[in-house]
C-alpha positions as CSV (number, residue, x, y, z in Angstrom):
1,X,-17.1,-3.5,-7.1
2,X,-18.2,0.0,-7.3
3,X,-17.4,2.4,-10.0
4,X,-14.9,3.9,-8.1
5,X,-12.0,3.2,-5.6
6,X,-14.5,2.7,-2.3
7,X,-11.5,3.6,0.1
8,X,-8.5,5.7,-0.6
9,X,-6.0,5.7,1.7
10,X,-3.9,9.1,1.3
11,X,-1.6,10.7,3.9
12,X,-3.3,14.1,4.0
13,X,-2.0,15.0,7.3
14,X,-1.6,14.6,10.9
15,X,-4.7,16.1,12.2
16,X,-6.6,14.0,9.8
17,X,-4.7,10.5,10.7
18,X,-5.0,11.4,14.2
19,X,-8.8,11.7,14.1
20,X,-9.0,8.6,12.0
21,X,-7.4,6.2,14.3
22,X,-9.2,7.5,17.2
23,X,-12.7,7.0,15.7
24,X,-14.3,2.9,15.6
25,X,-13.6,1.2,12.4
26,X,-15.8,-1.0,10.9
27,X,-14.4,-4.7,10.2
28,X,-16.9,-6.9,7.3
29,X,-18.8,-9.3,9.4
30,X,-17.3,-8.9,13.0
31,X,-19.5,-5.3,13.3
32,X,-17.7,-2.6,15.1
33,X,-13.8,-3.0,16.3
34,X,-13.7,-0.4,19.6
35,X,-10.1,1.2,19.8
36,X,-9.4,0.7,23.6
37,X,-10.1,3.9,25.6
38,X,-6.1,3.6,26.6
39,X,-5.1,4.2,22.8
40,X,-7.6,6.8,22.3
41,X,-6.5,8.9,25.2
42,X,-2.8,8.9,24.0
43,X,-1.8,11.8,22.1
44,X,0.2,9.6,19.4
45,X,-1.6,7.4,16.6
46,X,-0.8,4.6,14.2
47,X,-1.6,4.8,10.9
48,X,-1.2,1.3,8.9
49,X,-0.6,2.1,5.4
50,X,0.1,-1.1,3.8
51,X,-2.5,-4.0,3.7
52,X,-4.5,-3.9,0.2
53,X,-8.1,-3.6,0.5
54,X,-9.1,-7.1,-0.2
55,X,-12.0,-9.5,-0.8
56,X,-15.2,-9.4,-1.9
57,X,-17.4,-6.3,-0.9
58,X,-14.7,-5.2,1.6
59,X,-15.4,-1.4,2.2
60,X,-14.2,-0.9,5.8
61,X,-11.3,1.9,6.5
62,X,-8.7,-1.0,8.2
63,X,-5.9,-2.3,6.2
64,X,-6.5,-5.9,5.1
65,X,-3.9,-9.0,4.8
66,X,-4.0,-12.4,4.0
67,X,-3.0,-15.2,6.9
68,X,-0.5,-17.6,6.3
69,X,1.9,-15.9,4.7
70,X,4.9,-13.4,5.8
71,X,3.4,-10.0,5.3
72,X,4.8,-6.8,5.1
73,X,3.2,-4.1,7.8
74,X,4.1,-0.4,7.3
75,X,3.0,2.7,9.3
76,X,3.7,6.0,10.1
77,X,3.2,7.2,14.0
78,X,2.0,10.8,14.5
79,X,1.6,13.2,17.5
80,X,-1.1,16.3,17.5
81,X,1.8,18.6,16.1
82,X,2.3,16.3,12.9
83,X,3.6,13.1,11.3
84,X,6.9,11.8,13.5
85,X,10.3,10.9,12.8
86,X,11.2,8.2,15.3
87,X,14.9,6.8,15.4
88,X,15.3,3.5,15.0
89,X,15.5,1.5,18.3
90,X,12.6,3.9,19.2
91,X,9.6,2.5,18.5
92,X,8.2,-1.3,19.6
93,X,5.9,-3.4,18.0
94,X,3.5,-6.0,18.9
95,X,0.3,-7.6,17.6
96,X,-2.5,-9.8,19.1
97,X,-6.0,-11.0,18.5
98,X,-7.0,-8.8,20.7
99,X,-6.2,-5.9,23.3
100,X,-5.5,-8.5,26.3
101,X,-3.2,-10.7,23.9
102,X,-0.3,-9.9,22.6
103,X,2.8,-11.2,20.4
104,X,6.4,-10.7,21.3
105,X,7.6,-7.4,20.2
106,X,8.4,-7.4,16.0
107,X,11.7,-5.9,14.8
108,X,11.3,-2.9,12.9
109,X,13.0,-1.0,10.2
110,X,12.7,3.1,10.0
111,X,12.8,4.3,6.7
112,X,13.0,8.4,5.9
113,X,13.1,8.7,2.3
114,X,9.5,9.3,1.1
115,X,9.4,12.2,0.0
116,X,5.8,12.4,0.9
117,X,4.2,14.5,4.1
118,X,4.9,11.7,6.5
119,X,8.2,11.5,5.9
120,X,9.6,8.5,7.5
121,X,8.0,5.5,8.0
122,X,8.4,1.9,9.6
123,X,8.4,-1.4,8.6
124,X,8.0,-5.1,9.8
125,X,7.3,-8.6,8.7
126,X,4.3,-10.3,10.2
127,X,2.7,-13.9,9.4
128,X,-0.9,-13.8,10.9
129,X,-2.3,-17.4,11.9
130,X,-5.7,-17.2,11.1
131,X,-8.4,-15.0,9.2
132,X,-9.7,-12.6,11.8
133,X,-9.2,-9.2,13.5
134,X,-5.6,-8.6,15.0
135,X,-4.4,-5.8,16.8
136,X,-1.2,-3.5,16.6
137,X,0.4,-2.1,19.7
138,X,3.1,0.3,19.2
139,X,4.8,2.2,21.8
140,X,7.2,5.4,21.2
141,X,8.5,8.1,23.8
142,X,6.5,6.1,26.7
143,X,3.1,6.7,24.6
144,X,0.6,3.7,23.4
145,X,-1.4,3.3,20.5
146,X,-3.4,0.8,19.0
147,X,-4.9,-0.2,15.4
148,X,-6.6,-2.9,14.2
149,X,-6.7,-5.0,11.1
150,X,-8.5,-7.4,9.5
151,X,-7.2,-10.6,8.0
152,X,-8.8,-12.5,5.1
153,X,-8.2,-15.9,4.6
154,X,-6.2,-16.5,1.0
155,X,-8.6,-17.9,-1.0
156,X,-11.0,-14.7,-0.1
157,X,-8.4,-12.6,-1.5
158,X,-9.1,-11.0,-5.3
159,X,-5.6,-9.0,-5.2
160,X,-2.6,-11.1,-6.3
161,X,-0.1,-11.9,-3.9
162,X,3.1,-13.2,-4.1
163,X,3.0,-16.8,-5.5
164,X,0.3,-16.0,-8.0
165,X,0.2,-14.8,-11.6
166,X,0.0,-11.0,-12.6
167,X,-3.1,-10.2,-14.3
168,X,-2.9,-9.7,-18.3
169,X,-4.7,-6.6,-18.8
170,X,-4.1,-3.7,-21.7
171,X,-3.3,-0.5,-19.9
172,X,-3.2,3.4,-21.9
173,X,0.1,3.6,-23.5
174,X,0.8,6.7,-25.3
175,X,-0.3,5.4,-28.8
176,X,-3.5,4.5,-27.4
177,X,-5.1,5.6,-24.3
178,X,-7.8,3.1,-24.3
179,X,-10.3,5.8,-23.0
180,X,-8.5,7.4,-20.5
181,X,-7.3,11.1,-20.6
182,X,-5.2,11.4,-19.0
183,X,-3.3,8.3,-19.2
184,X,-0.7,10.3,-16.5
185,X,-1.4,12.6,-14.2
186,X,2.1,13.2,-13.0
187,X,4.0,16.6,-14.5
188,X,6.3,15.1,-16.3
189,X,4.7,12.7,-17.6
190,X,6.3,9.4,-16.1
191,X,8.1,7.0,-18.9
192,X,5.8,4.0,-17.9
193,X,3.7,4.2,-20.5
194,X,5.7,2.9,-24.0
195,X,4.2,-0.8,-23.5
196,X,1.1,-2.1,-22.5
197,X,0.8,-4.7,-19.3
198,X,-0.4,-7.3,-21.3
199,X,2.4,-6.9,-23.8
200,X,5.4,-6.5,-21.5
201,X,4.0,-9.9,-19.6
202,X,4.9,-11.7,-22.8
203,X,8.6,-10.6,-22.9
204,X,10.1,-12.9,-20.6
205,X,11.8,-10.0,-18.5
206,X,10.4,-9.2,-14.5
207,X,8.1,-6.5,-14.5
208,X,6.8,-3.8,-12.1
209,X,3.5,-2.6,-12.1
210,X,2.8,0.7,-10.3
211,X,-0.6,1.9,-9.4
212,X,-1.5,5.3,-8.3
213,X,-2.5,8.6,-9.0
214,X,-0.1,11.9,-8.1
215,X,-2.6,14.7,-9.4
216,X,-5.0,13.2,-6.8
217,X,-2.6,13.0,-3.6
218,X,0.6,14.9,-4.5
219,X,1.7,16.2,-1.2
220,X,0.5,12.8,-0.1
221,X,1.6,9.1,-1.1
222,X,0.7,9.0,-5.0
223,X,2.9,11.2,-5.9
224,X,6.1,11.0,-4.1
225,X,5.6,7.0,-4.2
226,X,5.5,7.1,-8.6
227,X,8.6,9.7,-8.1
228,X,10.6,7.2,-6.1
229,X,10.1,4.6,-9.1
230,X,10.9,7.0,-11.8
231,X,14.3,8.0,-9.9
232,X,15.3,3.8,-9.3
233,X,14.1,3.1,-12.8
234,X,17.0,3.9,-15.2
235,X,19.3,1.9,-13.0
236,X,17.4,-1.2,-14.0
237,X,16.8,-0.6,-18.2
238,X,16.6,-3.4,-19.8
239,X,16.5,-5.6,-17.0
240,X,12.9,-4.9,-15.7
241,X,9.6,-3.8,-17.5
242,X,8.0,-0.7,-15.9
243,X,4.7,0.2,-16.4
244,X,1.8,2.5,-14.3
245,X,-1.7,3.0,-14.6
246,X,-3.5,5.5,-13.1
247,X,-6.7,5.0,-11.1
248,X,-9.1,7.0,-12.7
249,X,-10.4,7.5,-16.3
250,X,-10.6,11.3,-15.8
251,X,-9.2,13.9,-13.7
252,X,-12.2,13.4,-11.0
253,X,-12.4,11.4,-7.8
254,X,-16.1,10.6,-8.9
255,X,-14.7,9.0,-12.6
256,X,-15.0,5.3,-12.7
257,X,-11.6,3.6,-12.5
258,X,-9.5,2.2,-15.3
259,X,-10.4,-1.3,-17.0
260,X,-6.8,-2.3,-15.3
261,X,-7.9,-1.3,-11.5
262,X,-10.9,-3.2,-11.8
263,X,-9.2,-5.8,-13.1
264,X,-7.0,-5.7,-10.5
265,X,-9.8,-5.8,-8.1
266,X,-8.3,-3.0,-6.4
267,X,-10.3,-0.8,-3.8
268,X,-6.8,1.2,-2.3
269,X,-3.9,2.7,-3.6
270,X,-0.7,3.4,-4.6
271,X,0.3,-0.6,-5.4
272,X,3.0,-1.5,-6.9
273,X,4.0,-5.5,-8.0
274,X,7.1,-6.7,-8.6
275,X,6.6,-10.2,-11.0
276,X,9.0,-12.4,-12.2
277,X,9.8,-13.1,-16.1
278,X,7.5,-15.8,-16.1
279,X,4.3,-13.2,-14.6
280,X,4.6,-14.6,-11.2
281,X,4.4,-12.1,-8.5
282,X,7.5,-12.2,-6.3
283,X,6.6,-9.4,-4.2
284,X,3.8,-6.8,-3.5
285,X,4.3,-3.6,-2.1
286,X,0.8,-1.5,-0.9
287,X,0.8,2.0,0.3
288,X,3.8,4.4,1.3
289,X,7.4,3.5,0.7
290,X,10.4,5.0,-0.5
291,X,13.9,4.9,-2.0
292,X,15.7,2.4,-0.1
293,X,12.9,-0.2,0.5
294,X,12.1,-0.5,-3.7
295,X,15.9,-0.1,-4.6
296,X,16.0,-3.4,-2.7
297,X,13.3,-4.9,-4.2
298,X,14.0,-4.1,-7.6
299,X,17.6,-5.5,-6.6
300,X,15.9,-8.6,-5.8
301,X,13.6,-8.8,-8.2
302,X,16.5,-9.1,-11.2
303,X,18.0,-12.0,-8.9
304,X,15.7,-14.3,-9.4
């Protein structure tokens, strides 16, 4: 892996969404996936924001998921004025191999509590068949708009998923940074950083691990996403470890990551995983989300 996160995926705006989605988007091994000239003449655009970057050498700008499992898909729609706010009941959802084959439509849940730029954003639950490119269709206000994504096959997959063990892997605490500096670049500092990782996965109590970087996306996702976990956090003391890392050593974009990103294997950000007393990971939640969604994930988390 490089030295340094080879994709970050921030919310930085509409405009720059917009142009994202309506360029080509390079998928490992399967060349150049074409947007279809139908999505690319629509003035709205999809923007997936979950789906870890994943596998070995992976570098493209799609989100990536693992088949075979239930996964969760987020995104955020946005228009040429900006990011949108659709209702619920507003938006439909489907997803195919390709452009001329497509799923029944998914049920979706609006969420509008980021806190970030886009403010509201939608989710679903999707279980892809096979490694491979899919496709995502949504439809909002009689508008189209397509995205694809590309889908590993589990055992390709270097980021831990639900089912697997967390990794045990020091992270800067305030008594010792462990090189990085600094070991927070929220303001306040956040109150993740008493225990290492590797020390809290030894005290038989769940554990969520947040990764992400607010001094490096604060209007974006980084730093509203760390601010929703700081706000849910005292409601859960001394049922749940919390710790975050940041993603870089340093202060600069061009810093090599911390020793627990690579360990991690990870290539976007923010993260965050939810893991059981026993270090198993019961959930994993990549890119935007907000209040409601990880207030019921933590809820779940201390039921198991």
């Amino acid at each position: 892996m490089d030295a340094h996160l080879s994709r970050r995926r921030f919310l930085i705006g509409a405009a720059t969404a917009a142009g994202a989605l309506g360029a080509a988007a390079c998928s490992k091994g399967s060349g150049v996936i074409q947007v279809p000239n139908g999505s690319s003449a629509s003035n709205l655009s999809l923007l997936i924001t979950s789906g870890a970057v994943d596998g070995p050498g992976n570098d493209q700008e799609v989100s990536v998921f693992e088949a075979g499992m239930a996964q969760r898909v987020a995104f955020v729609l946005a228009g040429k004025s900006g990011f949108l706010a659709p209702a619920p009941g507003s938006t439909t959802l489907i997803a195919g191999p390709d452009e001329k084959h497509w799923g029944r439509s998914i049920p979706l849940t609006v969420h509008g509590d980021t806190g970030a730029s886009a403010s509201t954003y939608l989710v679903a639950t999707y279980t892809f068949a096979q490694p491979g490119t899919f496709w995502f269709r949504a439809t909002y206000q009689g508008q189209t708009t397509d995205s694809p994504v590309s889908v590993i096959a589990p055992s390709q997959a270097l980021v831990p998923y639900a089912g697997q063990k967390m990794i045990s892997t020091p992270t800067p605490t305030v008594a010792d940074a462990r090189g990085v500096n600094p070991i927070c670049t929220r303001s306040p500092m956040c109150p993740f950083h008493s225990q290492s990782l590797d020390v809290v996965l030894t005290q038989n109590l769940p554990v969520a691990l947040v990764f992400a970087t607010p001094a490096l996306c604060q209007t974006a996702t980084c730093g509203p996403v760390l601010d929703t976990v700081v706000a849910a956090a005292p409601a859960y003391a001394g049922k749940i470890n919390f710790v975050h890392s940041e993603i870089f050593v340093g202060l600069s974009r061009n810093d090599a990551n911390t020793p627990a990103v690579l360990a991690y294997h990870l290539q976007s950000e923010p993260l965050m995983f939810l893991a059981d007393a026993h270090g198993t990971v019961v959930e994993r939640i990549d890119g935007l989300f907000g209040k409601a969604e990880v207030t019921a994930a933590l809820d779940r988390l201390v039921s198991v």
